[in-house]
C-alpha positions as CSV (number, residue, x, y, z in Angstrom):
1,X,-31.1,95.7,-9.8
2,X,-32.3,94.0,-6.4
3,X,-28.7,92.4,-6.5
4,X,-27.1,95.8,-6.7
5,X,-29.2,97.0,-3.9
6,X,-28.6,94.5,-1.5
7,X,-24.8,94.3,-1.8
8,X,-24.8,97.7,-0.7
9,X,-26.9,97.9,1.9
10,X,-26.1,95.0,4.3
11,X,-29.5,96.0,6.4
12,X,-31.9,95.6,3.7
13,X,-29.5,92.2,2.4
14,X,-30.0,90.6,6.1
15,X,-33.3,91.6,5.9
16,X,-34.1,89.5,2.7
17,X,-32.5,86.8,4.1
18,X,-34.7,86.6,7.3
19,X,-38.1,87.1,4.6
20,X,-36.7,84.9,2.3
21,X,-36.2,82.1,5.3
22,X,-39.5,82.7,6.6
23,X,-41.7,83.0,3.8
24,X,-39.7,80.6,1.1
25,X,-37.4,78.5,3.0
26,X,-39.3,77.9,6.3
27,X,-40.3,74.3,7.2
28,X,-42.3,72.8,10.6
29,X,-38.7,70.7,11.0
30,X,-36.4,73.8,10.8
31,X,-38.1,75.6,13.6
32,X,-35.7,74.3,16.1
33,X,-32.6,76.0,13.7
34,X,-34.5,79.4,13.6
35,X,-34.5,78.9,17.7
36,X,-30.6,78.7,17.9
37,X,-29.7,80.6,14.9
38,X,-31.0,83.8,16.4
39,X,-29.7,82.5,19.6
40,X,-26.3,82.2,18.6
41,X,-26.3,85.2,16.3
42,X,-26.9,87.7,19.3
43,X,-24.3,85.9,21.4
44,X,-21.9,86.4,18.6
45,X,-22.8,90.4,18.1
46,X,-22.3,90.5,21.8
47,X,-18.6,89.3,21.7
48,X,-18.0,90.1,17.9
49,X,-14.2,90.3,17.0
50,X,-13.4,93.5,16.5
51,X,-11.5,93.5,13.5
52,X,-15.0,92.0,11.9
53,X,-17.0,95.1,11.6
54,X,-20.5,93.5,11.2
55,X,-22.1,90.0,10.5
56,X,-23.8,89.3,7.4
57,X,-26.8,86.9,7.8
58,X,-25.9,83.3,5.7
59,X,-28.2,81.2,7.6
60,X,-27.2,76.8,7.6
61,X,-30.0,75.2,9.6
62,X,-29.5,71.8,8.4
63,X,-26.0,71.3,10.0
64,X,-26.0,71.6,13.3
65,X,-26.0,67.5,14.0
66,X,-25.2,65.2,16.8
67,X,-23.8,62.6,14.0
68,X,-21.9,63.4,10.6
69,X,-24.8,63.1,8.0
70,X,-23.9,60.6,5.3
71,X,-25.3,58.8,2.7
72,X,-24.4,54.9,3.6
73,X,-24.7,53.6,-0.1
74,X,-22.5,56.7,-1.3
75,X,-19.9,55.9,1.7
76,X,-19.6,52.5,1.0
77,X,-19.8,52.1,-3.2
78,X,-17.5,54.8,-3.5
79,X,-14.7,53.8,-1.1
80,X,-15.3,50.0,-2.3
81,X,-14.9,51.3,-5.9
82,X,-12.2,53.6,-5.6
83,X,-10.2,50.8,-3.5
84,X,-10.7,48.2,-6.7
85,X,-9.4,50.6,-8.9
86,X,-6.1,51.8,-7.1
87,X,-5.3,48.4,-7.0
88,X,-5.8,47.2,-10.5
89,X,-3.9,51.0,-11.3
90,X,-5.1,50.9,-14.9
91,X,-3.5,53.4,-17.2
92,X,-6.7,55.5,-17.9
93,X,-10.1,54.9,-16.2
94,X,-13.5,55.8,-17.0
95,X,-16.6,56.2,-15.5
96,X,-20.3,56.9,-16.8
97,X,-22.4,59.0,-14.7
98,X,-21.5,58.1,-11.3
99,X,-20.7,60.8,-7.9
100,X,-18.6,63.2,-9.7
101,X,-16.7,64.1,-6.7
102,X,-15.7,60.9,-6.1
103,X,-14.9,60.3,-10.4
104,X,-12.1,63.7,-9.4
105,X,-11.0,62.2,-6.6
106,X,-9.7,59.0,-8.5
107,X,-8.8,60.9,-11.2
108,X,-5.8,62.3,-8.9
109,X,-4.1,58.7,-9.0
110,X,-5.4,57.6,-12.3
111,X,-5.9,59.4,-15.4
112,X,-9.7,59.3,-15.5
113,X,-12.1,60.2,-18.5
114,X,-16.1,60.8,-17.6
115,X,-19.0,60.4,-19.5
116,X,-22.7,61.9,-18.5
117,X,-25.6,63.4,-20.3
118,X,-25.2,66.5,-18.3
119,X,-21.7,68.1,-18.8
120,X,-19.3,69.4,-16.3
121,X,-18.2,73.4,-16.0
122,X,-15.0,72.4,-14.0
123,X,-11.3,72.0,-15.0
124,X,-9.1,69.5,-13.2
125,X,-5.3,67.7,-14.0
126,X,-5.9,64.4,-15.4
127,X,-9.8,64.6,-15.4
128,X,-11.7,64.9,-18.8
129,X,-15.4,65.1,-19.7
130,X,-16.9,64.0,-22.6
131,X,-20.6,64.7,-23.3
132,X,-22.5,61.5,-24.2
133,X,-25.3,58.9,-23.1
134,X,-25.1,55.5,-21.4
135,X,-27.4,54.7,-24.3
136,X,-24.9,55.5,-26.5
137,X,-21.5,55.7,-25.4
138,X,-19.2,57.1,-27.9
139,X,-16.4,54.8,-27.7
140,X,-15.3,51.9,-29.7
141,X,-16.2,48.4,-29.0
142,X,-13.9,46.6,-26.7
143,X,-11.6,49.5,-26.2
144,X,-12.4,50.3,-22.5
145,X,-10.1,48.7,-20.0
146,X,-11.0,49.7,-16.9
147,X,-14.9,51.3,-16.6
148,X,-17.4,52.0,-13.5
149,X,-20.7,53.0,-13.5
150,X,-22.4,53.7,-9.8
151,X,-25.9,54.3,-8.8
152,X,-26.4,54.8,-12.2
153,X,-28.1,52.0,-14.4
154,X,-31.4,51.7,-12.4
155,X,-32.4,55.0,-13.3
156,X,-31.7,54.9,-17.3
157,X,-35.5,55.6,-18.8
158,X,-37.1,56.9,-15.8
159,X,-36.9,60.4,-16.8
160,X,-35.0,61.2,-13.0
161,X,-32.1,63.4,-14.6
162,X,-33.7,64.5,-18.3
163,X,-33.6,61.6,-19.9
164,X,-35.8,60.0,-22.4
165,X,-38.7,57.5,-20.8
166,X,-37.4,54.0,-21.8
167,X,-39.1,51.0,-20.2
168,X,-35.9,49.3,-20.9
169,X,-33.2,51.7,-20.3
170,X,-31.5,49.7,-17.9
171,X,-31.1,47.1,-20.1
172,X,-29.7,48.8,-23.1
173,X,-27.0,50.8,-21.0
174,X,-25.8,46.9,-19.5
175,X,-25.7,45.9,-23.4
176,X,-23.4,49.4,-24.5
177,X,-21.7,48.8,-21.2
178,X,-20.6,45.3,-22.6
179,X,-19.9,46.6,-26.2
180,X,-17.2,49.1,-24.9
181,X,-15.8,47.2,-22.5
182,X,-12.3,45.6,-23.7
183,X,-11.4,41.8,-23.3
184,X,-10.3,41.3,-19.9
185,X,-11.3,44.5,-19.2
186,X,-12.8,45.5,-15.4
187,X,-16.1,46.6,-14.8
188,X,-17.2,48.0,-11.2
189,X,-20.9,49.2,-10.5
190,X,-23.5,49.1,-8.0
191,X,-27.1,48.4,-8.5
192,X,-29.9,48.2,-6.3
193,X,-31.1,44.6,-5.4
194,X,-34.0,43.4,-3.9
195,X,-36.3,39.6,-3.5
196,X,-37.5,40.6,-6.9
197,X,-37.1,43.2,-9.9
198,X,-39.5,46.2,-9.0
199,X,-39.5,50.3,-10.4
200,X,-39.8,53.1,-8.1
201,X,-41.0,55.4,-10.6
202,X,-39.2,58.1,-10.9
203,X,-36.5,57.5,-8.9
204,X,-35.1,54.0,-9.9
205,X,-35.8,50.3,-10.4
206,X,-34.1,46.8,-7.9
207,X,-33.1,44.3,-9.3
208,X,-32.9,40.5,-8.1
209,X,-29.7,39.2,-7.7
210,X,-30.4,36.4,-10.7
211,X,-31.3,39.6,-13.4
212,X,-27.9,41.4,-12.3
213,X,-26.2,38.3,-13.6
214,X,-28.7,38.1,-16.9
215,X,-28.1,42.2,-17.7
216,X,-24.2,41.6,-17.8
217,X,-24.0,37.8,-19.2
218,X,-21.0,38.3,-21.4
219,X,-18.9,39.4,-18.4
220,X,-17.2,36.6,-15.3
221,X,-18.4,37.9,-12.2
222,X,-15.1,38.3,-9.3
223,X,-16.4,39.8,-6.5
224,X,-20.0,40.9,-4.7
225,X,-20.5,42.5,-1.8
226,X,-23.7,43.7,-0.7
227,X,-24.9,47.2,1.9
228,X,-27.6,47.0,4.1
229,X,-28.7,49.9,6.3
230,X,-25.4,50.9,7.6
231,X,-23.4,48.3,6.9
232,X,-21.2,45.9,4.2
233,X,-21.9,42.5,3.7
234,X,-19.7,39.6,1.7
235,X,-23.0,37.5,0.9
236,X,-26.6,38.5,-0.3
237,X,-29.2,37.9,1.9
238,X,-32.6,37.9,0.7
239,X,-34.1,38.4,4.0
240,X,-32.6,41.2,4.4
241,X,-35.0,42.5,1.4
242,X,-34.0,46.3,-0.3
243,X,-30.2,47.2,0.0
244,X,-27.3,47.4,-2.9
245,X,-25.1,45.5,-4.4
246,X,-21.5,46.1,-5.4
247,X,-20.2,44.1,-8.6
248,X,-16.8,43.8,-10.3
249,X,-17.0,42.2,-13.6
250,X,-14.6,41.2,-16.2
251,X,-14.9,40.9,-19.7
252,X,-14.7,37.4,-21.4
């Protein structure tokens, strides 16, 4: 009903939108936005295009930036990950429960299957879905070639994304990830590395360099690199404490 209302009436819809941002959405930090929102809004119905008959209220407050917002870890694990598997161009790649706008984007030059608890309600050329858990990955062992997993093993049993408490979650999806990977198959993932294993309960656990190689002992490790702050490293550094690491394995 208030839907039906609101859509008809662009008043009493702009309206909402200015209660809703005051009373629901407003924050101390956004103050500045509701400054040059209103600003800008008037200069704009002063000079409005006239083949525009009015301006319906969508406020963005968050945006207006000096710098491109981005996530480092994201920026950097993605691009290393996506890079790794354009050049090994295997026939069909999976992923379990990593950026799934990234997971589509690779899916454009390789065939690409994912797999998360949480499903998908998107269609896309050469991109599949299958339901399942890390815990359980329903696939045969040894009959994954080519497999990544980013960002996504330090928070298995921490209840972050629905999932059952498991004390040692992370540990059980690096096992499954070793059963379903094929012989010589590739394994790219990141994980969060730090001077010693710690959990950040509920958002996710760091490892120590030494316990990444302990969870995947059945696979040869070919290449680490390692993101601090805002930038990529070759080497771990310990004194650099917190960052992530970026690991491509291979089966034995």
């Amino acid at each position: 009903m208030l839907k039906s209302v609101l859509s008809k009436n662009r008043f009493i819809k702009n309206l909402y939108v200015i209660l809703r941002l005051v009373t629901i959405d407003f924050k101390l930090s956004n103050l500045r936005g509701f400054i040059w929102f209103f600003r800008d809004f008037i200069s704009l119905s002063k000079t409005q295009n006239r083949n525009f008959k009015s301006a319906q209220l969508h406020p963005c407050l968050d945006d207006k930036n000096y710098k491109t917002p981005i996530d480092p870890t994201y920026f950097f694990q993605d691009s290393w990950a996506a890079k790794k598997i354009f050049e090994n161009h295997p026939k069909h790649h999976f992923d379990i429960g990593s950026a799934v706008k990234t997971i589509s984007i690779i899916s454009q030059f390789t065939p690409t299957t994912m797999i998360d608890i949480r499903p998908i309600d998107l269609k896309l050329d050469n991109f599949d879905f299958v339901q399942g858990s890390i815990l359980s990955i329903p696939f045969a062992d040894n009959s994954i070639i080519s497999l990544s997993s980013l960002c996504v093993i330090e928070h298995i049993g921490l209840g972050r994304y629905g999932d059952p408490i498991d004390a040692f979650g992370s540990e059980k999806a690096a096992r499954e990830i070793q059963r379903v990977l094929a012989r010589g198959g590739n394994f790219y993932c990141s994980l969060p590395v730090d001077k010693e294993c710690n959990i950040y309960f509920n958002a996710h656990r760091a490892f120590s360099r030494s316990y990444v190689f302990e969870l995947f002992s059945d696979l040869i490790l070919l290449e680490e690199k390692y993101h601090y702050g805002r930038a990529m490293y070759d080497n771990y550094d310990a004194q650099k404490g917190f960052g992530t690491g970026l690991f491509h394995f291979m089966k034995r």
